[in-house]
C-alpha positions in Angstrom: 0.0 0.0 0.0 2.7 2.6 0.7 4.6 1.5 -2.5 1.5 2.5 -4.4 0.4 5.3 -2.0 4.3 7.1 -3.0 3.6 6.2 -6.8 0.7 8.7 -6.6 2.1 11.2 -4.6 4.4 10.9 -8.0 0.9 11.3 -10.0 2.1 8.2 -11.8 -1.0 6.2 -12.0 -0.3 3.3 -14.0 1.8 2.0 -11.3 0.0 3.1 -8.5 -2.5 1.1 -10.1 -0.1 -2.0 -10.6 0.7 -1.9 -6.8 -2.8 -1.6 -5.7 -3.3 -4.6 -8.1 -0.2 -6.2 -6.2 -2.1 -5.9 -2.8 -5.3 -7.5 -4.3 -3.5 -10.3 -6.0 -2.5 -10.9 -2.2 -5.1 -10.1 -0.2 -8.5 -9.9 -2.6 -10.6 -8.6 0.1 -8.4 -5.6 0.8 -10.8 -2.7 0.7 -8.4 0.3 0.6 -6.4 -1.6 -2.4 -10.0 -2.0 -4.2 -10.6 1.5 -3.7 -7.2 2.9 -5.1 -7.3 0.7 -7.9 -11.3 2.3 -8.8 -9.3 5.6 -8.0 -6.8 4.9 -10.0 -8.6 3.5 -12.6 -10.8 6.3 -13.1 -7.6 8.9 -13.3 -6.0 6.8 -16.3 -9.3 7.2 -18.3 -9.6 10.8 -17.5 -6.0 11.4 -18.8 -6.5 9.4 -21.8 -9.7 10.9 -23.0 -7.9 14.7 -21.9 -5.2 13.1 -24.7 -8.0 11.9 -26.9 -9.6 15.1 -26.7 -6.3 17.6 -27.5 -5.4 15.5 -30.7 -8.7 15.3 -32.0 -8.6 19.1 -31.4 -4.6 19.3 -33.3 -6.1 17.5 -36.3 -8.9 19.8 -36.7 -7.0 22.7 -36.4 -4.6 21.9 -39.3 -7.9 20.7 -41.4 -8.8 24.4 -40.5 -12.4 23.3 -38.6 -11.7 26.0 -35.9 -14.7 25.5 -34.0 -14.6 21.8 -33.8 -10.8 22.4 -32.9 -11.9 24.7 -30.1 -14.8 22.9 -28.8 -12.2 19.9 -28.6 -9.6 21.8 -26.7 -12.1 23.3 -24.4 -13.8 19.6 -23.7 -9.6 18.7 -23.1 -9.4 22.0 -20.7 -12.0 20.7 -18.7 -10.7 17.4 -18.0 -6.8 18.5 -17.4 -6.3 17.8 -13.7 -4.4 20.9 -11.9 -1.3 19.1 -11.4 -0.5 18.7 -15.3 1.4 21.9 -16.7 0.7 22.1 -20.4 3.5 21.9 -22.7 4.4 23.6 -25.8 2.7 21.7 -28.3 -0.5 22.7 -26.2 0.2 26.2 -25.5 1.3 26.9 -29.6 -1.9 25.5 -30.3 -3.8 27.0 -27.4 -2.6 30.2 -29.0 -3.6 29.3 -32.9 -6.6 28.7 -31.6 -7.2 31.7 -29.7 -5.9 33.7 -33.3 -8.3 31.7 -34.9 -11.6 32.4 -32.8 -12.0 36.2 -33.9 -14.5 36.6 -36.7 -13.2 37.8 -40.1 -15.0 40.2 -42.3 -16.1 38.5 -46.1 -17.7 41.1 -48.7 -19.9 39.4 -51.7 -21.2 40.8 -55.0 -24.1 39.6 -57.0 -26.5 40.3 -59.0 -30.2 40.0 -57.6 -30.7 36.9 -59.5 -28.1 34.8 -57.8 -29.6 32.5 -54.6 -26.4 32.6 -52.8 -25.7 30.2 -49.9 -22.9 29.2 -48.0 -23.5 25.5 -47.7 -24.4 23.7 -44.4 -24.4 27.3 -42.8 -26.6 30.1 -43.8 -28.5 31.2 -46.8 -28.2 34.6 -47.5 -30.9 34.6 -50.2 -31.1 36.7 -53.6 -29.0 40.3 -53.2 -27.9 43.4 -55.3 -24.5 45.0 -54.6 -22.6 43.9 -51.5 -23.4 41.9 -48.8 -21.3 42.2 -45.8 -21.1 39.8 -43.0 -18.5 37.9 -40.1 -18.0 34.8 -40.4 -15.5 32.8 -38.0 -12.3 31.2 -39.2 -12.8 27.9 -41.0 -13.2 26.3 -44.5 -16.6 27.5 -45.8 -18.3 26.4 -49.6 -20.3 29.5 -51.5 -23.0 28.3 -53.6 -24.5 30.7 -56.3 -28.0 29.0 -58.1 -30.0 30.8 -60.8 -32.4 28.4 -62.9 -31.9 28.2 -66.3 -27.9 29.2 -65.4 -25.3 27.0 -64.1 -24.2 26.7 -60.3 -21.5 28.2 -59.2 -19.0 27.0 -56.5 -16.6 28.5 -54.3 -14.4 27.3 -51.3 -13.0 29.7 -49.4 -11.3 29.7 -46.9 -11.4 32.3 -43.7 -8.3 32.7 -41.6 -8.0 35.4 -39.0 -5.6 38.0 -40.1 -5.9 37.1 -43.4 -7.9 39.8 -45.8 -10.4 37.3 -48.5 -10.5 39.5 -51.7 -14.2 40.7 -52.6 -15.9 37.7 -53.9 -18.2 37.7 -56.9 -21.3 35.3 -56.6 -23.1 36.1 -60.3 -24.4 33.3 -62.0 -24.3 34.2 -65.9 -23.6 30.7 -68.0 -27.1 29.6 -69.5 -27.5 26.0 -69.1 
């Protein structure tokens, strides 16, 4: 018990939990060795989802799906036990992340007779001019439809600090 009682003072739970397993393999009935190995238990998980969590949240982030990056890192955050510093891998992308969470200005142009949409997102309908709106950073797909004309597709993608040029939704190739 004290072998595995030092192992956590050391926060190394894998062999805190081998030693509690030691005393049970021993003594079966022990009830403070059942209850560190739960305890234990339950830590290793926690890390390992925390892990899970942060490079699920990495790969998004370089797929450029901010929000699912940040929703990841946040669900991380919440598991991180106070005892574990983050390193520098976690603090470079803590910062992206940060970067990446401010909204970014995007101006269109049609024509009036355009149905522009930006797929899975929002539909900003039939306009005449510009069209201004702030849209977070992430990879986005701008649909133009007209009937009678074919669609037109853009993918754009929106990166803070990063000025998109004015972009032209006008559907004018007859079918």
């Amino acid at each position: 018990m004290n072998k595995a009682h030092n192992f956590e003072l050391k926060y190394d739970w894998d062999n805190a939990r081998d030693a509690y397993q030691e005393v049970l393999d021993i003594e079966s009935g022990h009830v403070k060795a059942k209850e560190g190995l739960i305890k234990t238990g339950k830590l290793i998980r926690t890390l390992l989802r925390f892990d899970s969590f942060l490079e699920l949240a990495e790969e998004k982030s370089v797929e450029g799906e901010f929000q699912e990056a940040i929703y990841n890192f946040n669900k991380a955050m919440t598991l991180k036990p106070d005892y574990l510093p983050l390193d520098g891998s976690v603090r470079r992308l803590q910062q992206i992340l940060n970067k990446q969470s401010q909204p970014v200005e995007i101006v269109f142009i049609s024509d009036g007779a355009t149905w522009v949409s930006i797929s899975g997102y929002k539909m900003l309908g039939k306009f005449k001019g510009e069209y201004t709106e702030k849209f977070l950073p992430g990879n986005y797909r701008i649909v133009g439809r007209r009937k009678g004309y074919h669609d037109i597709l853009f993918e754009v993608r929106v990166r803070s600090g990063q000025q998109l040029p004015v972009i032209n939704i006008v559907c004018n190739e007859r079918i």
